[in-house]
Structures are given as structure tokens and as C-alpha cells.
DOMARMAR-624925 format. One record per residue (C-alpha): residue in one letter; x, y, z. Coordinates in Angstrom, 2 decimals. Layout:
# residues N
@r A, u X, v Y, w Z
...
END
This chain:
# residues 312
@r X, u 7.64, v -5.84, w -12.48
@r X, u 6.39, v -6.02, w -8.68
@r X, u 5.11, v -9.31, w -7.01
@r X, u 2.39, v -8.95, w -4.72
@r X, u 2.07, v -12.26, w -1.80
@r X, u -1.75, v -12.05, w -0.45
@r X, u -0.95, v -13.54, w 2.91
@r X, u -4.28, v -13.51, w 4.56
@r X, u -7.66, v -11.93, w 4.22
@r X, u -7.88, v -11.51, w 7.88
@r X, u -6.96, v -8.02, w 10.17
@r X, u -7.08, v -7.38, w 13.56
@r X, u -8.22, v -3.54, w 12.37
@r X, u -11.39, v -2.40, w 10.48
@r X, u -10.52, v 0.33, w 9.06
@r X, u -13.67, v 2.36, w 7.19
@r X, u -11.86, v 3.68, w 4.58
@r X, u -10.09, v 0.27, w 3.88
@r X, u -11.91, v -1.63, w 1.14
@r X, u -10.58, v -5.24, w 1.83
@r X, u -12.79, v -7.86, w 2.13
@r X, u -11.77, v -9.19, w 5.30
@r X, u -12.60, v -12.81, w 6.46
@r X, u -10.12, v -15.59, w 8.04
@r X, u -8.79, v -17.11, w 5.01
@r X, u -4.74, v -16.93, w 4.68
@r X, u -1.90, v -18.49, w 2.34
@r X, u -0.94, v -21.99, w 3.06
@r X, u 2.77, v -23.50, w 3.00
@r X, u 1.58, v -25.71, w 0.36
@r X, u 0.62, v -22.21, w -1.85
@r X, u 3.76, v -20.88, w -1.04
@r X, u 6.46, v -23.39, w -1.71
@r X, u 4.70, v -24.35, w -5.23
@r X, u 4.76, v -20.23, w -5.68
@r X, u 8.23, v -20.53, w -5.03
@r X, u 9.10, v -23.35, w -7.49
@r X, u 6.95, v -21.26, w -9.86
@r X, u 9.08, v -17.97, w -9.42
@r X, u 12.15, v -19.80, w -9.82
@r X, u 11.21, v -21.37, w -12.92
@r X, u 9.95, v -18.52, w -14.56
@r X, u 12.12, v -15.35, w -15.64
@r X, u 9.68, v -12.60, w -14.61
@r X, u 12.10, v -9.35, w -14.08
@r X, u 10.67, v -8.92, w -10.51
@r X, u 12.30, v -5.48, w -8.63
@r X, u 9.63, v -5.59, w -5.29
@r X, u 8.37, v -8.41, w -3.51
@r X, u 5.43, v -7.00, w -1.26
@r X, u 3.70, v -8.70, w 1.49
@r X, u 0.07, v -7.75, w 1.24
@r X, u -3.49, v -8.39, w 3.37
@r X, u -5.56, v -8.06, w 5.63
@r X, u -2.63, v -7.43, w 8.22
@r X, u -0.11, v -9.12, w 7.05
@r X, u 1.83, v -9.45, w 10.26
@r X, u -0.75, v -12.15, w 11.46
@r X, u 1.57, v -14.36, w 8.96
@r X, u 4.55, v -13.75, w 10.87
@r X, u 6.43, v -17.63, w 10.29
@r X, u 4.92, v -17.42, w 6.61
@r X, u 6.78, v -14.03, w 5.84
@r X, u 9.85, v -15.17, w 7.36
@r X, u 10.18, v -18.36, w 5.27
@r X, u 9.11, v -16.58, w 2.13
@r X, u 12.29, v -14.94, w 2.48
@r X, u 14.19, v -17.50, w 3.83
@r X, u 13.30, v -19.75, w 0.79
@r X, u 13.18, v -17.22, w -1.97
@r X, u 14.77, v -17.96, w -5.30
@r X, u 18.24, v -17.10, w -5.06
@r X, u 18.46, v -15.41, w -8.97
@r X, u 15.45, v -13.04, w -8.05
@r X, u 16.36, v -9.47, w -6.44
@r X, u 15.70, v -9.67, w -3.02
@r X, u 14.17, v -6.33, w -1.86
@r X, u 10.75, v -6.96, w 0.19
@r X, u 8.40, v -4.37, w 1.31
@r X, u 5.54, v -5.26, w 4.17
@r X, u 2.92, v -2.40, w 4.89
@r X, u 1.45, v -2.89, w 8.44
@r X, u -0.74, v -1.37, w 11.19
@r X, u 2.56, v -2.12, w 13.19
@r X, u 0.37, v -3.24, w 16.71
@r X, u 2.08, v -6.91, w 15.90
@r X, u 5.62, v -5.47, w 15.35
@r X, u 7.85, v -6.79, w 17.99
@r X, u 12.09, v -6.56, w 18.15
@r X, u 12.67, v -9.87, w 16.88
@r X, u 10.97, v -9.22, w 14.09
@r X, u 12.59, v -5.94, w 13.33
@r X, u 15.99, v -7.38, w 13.83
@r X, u 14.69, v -9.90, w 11.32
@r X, u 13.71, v -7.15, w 8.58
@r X, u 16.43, v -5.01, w 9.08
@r X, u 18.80, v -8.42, w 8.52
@r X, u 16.55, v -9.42, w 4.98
@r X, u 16.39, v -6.35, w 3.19
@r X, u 12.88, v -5.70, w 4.39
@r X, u 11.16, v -2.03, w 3.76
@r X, u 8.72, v -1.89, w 6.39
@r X, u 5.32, v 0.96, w 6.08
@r X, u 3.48, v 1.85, w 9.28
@r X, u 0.31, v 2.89, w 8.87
@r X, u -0.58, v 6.37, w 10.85
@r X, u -2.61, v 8.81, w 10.22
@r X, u -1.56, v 11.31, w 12.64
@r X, u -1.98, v 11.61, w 16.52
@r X, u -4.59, v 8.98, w 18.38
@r X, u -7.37, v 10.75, w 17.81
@r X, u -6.90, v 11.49, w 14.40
@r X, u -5.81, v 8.06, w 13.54
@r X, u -9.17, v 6.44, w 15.53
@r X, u -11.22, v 8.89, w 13.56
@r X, u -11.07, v 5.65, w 11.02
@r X, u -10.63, v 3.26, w 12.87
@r X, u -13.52, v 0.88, w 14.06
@r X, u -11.22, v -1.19, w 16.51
@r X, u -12.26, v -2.53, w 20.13
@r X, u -9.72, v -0.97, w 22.94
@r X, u -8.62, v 2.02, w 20.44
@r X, u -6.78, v 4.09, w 23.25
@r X, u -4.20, v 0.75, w 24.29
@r X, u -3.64, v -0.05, w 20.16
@r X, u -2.96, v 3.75, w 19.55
@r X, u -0.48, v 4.09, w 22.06
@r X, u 1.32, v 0.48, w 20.61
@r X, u 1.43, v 2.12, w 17.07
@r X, u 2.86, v 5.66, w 18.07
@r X, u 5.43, v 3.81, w 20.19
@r X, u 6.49, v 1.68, w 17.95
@r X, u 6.51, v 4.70, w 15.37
@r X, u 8.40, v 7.10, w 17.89
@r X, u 10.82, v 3.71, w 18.72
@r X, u 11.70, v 3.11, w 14.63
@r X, u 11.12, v 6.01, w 13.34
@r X, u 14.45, v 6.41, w 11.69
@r X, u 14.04, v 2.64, w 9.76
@r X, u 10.48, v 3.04, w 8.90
@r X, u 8.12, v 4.99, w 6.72
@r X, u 4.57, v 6.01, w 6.70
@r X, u 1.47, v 5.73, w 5.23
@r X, u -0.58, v 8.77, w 5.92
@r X, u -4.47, v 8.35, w 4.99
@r X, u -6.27, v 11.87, w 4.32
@r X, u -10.09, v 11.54, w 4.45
@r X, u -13.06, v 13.83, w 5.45
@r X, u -12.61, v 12.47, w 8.85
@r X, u -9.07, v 13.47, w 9.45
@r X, u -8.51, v 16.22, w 6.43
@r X, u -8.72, v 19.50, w 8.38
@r X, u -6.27, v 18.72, w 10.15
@r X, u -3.81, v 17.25, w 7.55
@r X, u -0.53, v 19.44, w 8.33
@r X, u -1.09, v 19.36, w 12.05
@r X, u -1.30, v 15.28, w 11.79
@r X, u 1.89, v 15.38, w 9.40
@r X, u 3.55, v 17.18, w 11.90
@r X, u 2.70, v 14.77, w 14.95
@r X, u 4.31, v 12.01, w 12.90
@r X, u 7.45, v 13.47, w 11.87
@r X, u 8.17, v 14.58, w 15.39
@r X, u 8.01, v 10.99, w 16.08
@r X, u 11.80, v 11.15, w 13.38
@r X, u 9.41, v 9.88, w 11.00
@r X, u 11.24, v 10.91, w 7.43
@r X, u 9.63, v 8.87, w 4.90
@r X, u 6.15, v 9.64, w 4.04
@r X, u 3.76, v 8.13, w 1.85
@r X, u 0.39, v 10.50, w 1.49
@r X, u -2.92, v 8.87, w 0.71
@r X, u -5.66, v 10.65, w -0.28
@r X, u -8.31, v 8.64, w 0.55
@r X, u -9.91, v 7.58, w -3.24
@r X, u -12.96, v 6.45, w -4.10
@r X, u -14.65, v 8.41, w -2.51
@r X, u -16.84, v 11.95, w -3.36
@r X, u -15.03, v 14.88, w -2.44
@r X, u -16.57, v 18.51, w -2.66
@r X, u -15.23, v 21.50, w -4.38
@r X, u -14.16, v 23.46, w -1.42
@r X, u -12.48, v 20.08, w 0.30
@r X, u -10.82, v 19.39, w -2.96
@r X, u -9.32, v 22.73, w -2.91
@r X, u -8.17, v 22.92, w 0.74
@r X, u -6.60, v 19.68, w 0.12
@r X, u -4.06, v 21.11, w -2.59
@r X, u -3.59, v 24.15, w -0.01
@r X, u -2.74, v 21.66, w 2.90
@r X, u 0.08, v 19.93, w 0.43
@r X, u 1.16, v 23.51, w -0.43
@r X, u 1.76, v 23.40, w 3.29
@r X, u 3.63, v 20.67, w 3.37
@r X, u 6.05, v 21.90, w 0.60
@r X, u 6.55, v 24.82, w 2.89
@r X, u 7.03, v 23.07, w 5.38
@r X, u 10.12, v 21.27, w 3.33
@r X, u 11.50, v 24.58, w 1.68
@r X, u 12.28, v 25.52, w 5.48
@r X, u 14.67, v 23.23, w 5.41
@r X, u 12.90, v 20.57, w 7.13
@r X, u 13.72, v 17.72, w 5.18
@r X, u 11.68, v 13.67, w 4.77
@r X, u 11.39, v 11.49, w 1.67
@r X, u 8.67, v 11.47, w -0.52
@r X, u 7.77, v 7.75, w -0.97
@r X, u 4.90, v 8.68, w -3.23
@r X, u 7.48, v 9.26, w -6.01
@r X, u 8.49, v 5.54, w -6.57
@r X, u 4.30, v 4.57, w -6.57
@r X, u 2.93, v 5.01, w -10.36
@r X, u -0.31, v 3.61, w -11.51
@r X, u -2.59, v 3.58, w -14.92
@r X, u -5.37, v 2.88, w -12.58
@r X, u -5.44, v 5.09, w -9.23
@r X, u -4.75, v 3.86, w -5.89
@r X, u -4.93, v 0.49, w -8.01
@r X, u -1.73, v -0.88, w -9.68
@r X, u -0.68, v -3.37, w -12.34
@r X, u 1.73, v -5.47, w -10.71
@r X, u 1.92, v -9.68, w -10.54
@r X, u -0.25, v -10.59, w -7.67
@r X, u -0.76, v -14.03, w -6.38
@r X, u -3.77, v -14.55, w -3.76
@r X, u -3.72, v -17.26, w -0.82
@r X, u -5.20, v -19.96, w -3.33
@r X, u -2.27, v -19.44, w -5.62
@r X, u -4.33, v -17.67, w -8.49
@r X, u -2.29, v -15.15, w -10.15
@r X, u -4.11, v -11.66, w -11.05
@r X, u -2.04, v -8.77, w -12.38
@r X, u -3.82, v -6.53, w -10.10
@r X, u -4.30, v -5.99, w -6.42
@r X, u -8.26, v -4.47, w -7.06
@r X, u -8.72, v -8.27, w -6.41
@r X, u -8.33, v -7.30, w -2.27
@r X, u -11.60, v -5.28, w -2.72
@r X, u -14.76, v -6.38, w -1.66
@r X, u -16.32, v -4.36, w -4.14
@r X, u -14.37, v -6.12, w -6.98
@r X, u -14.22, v -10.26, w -5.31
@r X, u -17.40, v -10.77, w -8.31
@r X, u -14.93, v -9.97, w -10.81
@r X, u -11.98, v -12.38, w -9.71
@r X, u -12.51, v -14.76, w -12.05
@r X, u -12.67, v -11.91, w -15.11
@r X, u -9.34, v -10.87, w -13.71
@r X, u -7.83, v -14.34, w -13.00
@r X, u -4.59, v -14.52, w -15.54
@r X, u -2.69, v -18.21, w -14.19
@r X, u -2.46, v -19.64, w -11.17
@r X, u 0.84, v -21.25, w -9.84
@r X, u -0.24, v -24.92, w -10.15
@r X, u 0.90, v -24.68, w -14.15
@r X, u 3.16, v -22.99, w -16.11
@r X, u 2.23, v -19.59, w -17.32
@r X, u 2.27, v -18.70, w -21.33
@r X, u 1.23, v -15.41, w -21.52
@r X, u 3.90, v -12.81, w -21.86
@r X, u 3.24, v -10.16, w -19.44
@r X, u 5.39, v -7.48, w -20.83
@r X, u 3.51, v -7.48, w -24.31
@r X, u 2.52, v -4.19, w -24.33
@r X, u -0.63, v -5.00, w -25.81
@r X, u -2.08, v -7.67, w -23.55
@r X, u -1.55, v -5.02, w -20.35
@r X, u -3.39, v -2.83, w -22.31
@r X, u -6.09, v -4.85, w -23.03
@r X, u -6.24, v -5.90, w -19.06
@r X, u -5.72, v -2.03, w -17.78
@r X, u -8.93, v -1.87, w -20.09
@r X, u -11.05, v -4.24, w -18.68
@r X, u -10.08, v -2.89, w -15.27
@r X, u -11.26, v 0.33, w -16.05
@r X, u -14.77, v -1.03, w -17.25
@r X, u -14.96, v -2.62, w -13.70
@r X, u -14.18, v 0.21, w -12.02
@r X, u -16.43, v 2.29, w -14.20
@r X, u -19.31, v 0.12, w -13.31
@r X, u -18.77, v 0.38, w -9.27
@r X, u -17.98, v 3.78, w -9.11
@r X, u -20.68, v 6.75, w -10.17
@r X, u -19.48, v 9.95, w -12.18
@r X, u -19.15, v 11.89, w -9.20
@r X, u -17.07, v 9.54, w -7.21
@r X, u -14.69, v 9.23, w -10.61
@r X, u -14.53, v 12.45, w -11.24
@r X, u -12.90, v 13.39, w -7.68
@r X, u -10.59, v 10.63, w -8.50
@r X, u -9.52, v 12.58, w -11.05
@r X, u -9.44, v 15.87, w -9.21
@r X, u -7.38, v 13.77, w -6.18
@r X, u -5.01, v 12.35, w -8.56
@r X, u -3.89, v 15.58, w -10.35
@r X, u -3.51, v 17.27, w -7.15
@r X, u -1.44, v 14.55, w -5.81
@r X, u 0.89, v 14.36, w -8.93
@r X, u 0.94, v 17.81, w -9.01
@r X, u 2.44, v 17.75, w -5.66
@r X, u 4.88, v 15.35, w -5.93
@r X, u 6.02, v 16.46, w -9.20
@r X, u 6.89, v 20.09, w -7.06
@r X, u 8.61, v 18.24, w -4.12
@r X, u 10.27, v 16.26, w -6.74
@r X, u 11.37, v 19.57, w -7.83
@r X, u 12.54, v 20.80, w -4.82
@r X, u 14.21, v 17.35, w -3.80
@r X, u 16.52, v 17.88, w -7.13
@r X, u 17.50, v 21.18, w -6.69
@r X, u 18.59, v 21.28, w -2.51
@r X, u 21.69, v 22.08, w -1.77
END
């Protein structure tokens, strides 16, 4: 199971293809210490604590006590995924000291990356994100967003970033979203690319092959948000979905949770009533690229996965 901290609502990036419903409202030390007596009472088999927003950089001091003060009998193997513009050394020294996985989020060279970005002073920021990319590029990995914006030139913007020593890569189609026929079909001919690329002996990690979901781009893991309700979901960051927060509400961590999250039944029964949200938002056409993105995608990484198992 994977534990999801909401640290803040707010970003200092608006993104178009991010969904989050961004406002100034962030966790409180009061939120997180009772979250913390909460974890260490209960005997949840967490494997990933994740540091989610918003950016969640802005929460610098709370990240750094969160791990400080977490319970001692849980695995301690945190993950942060960040537009990196707030990354400084101190803090890198601190994550490389703690265990801490962090994901810069690139999309390829400035241009391509701005495509998608609706962000004041654009030029200064991109130059702060490929430096810092270029500076750890060997500690980091990457979250590479594919959209109509930015898709035509998918290998070229791959390329950019791994000449930066970026080798771990996390591809995002963007979801959600209606793709047509012929982009759908130039999109599984740009990964094909990209396995190329690979068989040439130009080897990076596929960080896509540790990410598994019943419900794409959304997953099922514990989540608690900045007023210490506890979902089982992260669809809860989307504006789209904030009507359905209290459908989607399991506990909070003010009280002692009863139900048994790994009854198989009971995260059926919630994947479910995800799906009926999601079913609702979305038209046929948008869920039916889904579909198209997501076997493409697995499709891929099942090949690199492949290929990753049989190098010499």
C-alpha cells in the first residue's frame, strides 16, 4: 500500500494539462503530527510515502519534519514529484541523506516544456528547471508529459532530456483528453522510437514499470488531504472531481479507522464507484482514447520490459 501526504493546494505553475484545483490552502502541523500518531498506531503495510500538491516544494519545513518524525516501524522510502524551480542544495543534500526519490517535471527543451505552461517570466523558470535537471541528472528522474502541444516532437524532447544524464524516465501521455486516430497512431510510432533508441545500446530506466493502476492516470493508494480526511484515491486533487470528495471520503485521522483496506471486496466496491465518477465527467470519446492511450502505453512498457530482461 502507498501513502499519499496532500501538502498544499497551491503552485507557483499553471500548468493546462494539470487538473489540480489549485488555491492557497496547505497541511497544517496540527494535521500532520495527529497523521503521524495515526500511522503509528495503525498497521497499514505502507511501501511509498509520496509528497503530493500543488507544488509540493512550497512545504519545504513540512516535508522535512514529516520525515524527521515518521514512525520508526514504517519503511521509510519517500518519493516528492516537483517542477524543481524551488530545488536548492540544501535540500538535495537533505533528500539524498532521507531516502528521498525525487521526479522533475520536464517535458523536453524550453520551448517545448512552455508549450504547457501558463507561467509569468517562462524564459528565467525554464532555464532554473533545465539547470537543475542538467546539475542532478544522475540522482533524479523525470516526468515527461506528451500532449498535442508537445507530441510531434516527442523523441526529439526525450532526447534533450537525457542529454541532460537524465536516465530515469517516467512517460505521460497526457489522459483525459480526445486524441485522434492518426495522433493516436504516431504516438505508438514515437515510443517505437524510443525502444530503438534503447536497443542501440543507449540505456535509462523505465519508471513507468513500478506505476500500475485499475483506474488510469488515477491510482488506489491511502491518501490523506491537508484537512486530514483520508480518501483511497488521489482523483480527489482534481477540480473536476472536489463535488465528489465527500462520496470518496473513507476516515479521516482524527479517529481510528475500522475498515479493512485490503478486503478485496471493499476496493472493489470503491474502484467501482470511481469509475461511475469518472464515467459521468468524461464523454465516450474522451474514454475511449483513454483506452487507446493506455494500451499503447502498456504495450510499450511491457516491450522495454522485455528488452530490460534480456540485455546483456
Amino acid at each position: 500500500m502507498e501513502l499519499i501526504y496532500i501538502l498544499t493546494y497551491d503552485c507557483n505553475f499553471r500548468c493546462k494539462y494539470c487538473d489540480v484545483n489549485k488555491h492557497d490552502n496547505s497541511i497544517s502541523r496540527e494535521v500532520i503530527d495527529q497523521s503521524l500518531s495515526f500511522l503509528e498506531k495503525s498497521n497499514f503495510p505502507v511501501g511509498k510515502i509520496k509528497f503530493f500538491g500543488g507544488e509540493p516544494l512550497l512545504q519545504k519545513e513540512n516535508i522535512q519534519y514529516i520525515v524527521r518524525e515518521f514512525p520508526a516501524k514504517i519503511e521509510r522510502n519517500f518519493y516528492i514529484t516537483t517542477n524543481s524551480t524551488l530545488i536548492d542544495d540544501d535540500f538535495m543534500s537533505f533528500a539524498r541523506n532521507n531516502n528521498i526519490t525525487l521526479t522533475f517535471s520536464l517535458d523536453g527543451d524550453g520551448k517545448a516544456t512552455g508549450e504547457n505552461r501558463n507561467t509569468k517570466n517562462w524564459n528565467d523558470l525554464s532555464e532554473i528547471i533545465i539547470g537543475n535537471t542538467r546539475k542532478y541528472g544522475d540522482f533524479i528522474r523525470v516526468n515527461q508529459v506528451i500532449t498535442s502541444k508537445n507530441a510531434r516532437d516527442f523523441f526529439a524532447n526525450f532526447k534533450f532530456i537525457y542529454d541532460l544524464w537524465v536516465r530515469k524516465f517516467n512517460f505521460l501521455p497526457e489522459y483525459y483528453s480526445e486524441w485522434t486516430r492518426e495522433w493516436l497512431i504516431n504516438l505508438k510510432k514515437w515510443f517505437d522510437q524510443i525502444l530503438d533508441f534503447y536497443k542501440d545500446w543507449n540505456r535509462f530506466e523505465l519508471i513507468n514499470l513500478e506505476n500500475y493502476s485499475d483506474i488510469s492516470f488515477f491510482n488506489l493508494w491511502l491518501v490523506i488531504d491537508t484537512d486530514g480526511t483520508i480518501y483511497w484515491t488521489n482523483l480527489i486533487l482534481s477540480s473536476r472531481f472536489e463535488k465528489y470528495k465527500k462520496k470518496l471520503k473513507i476516515w479521516d485521522v482524527f479517529a481510528w479507522i475500522t475498515t479493512d483496506l485490503q478486503d478485496k471486496k471493499i476496493s472493489e466496491n470503491y474502484t467501482n464507484r470511481i469509475w461511475s465518477m469518472v464515467e459521468k465527467e468524461y464523454t465516450g470519446k474522451v474514454l475511449q482514447s483513454v483506452k487507446y492511450i493506455d494500451l499503447i502505453l502498456s504495450n510499450f512498457c511491457n516491450k522495454f520490459e522485455h528488452l530490460w530482461n534480456t540485455k546483456d
